[in-house]
C-alpha positions in Angstrom: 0.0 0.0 0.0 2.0 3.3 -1.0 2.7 6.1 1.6 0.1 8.6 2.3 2.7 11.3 2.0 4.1 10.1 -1.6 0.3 10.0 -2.8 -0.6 13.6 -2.5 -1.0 15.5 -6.3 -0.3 18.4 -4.9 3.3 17.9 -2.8 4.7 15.6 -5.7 3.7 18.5 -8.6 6.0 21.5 -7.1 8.7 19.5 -8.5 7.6 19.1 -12.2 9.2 21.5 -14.6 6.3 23.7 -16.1 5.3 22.9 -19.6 7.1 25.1 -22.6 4.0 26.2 -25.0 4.1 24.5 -28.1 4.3 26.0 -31.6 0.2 26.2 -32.0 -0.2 27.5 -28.3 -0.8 30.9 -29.3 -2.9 30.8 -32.4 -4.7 28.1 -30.9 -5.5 30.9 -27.5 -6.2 32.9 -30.1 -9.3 31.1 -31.9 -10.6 29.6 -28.6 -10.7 33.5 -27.3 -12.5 34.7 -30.6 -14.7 31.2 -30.0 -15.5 32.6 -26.3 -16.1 36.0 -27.5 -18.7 34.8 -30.4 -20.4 32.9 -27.8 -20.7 35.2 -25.5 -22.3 37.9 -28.2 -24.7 35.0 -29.4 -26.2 34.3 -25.9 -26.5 38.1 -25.2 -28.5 38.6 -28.4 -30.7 35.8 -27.8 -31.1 37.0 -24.0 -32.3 40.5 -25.3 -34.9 39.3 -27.7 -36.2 36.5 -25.6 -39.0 38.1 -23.4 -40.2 39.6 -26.5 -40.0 37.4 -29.1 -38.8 34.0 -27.9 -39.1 32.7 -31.4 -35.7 35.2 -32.2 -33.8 33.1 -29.8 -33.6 29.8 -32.0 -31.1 31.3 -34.7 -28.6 32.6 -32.0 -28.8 29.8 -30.3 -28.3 27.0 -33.0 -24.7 29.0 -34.2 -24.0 28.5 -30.2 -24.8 24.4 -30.4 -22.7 24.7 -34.3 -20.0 26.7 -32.4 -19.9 24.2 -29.8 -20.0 21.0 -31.9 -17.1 22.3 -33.7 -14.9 22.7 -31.1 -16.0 19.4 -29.3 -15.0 17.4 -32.4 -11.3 19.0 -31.6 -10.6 19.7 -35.3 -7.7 21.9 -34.0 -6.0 21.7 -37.6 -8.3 23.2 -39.2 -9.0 25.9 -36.7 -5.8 27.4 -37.4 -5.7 27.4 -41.0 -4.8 30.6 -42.4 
């Protein structure tokens, strides 16, 4: 049965080097940041128009599930095509 003191994450992790970023770290930042961003615009326009018209929510809404689907499927090539 191993040590209680050699199985704590967070004791054995101060002495792992940190990760360099890797060639695609920034781009990659880059589109998930836009991808937040366009989320975040989508919901608020459905939000405003809901009370009123709750119909004006589905188009906003389906390019958040599209936006979403996209980025679970983990494409990341393609993301970062110029």
């Amino acid at each position: 049965m191993p040590d209680a003191s050699t199985s704590n994450p967070s004791e054995s992790s101060s002495s792992i080097a940190p990760i360099a970023p890797t060639r695609i770290a920034e781009p990659l930042d880059d589109y998930l940041r836009q991808v937040v961003q366009t989320l975040h615009a989508a919901v608020n326009q459905a939000m405003r128009h809901a009370a009123d018209d709750p119909q004006a929510t589905a188009r906003p809404l389906a390019d958040c599930e599209e936006i979403l689907r996209t980025i679970m499927a983990g494409d990341v090539p393609s993301w970062l095509e110029p």
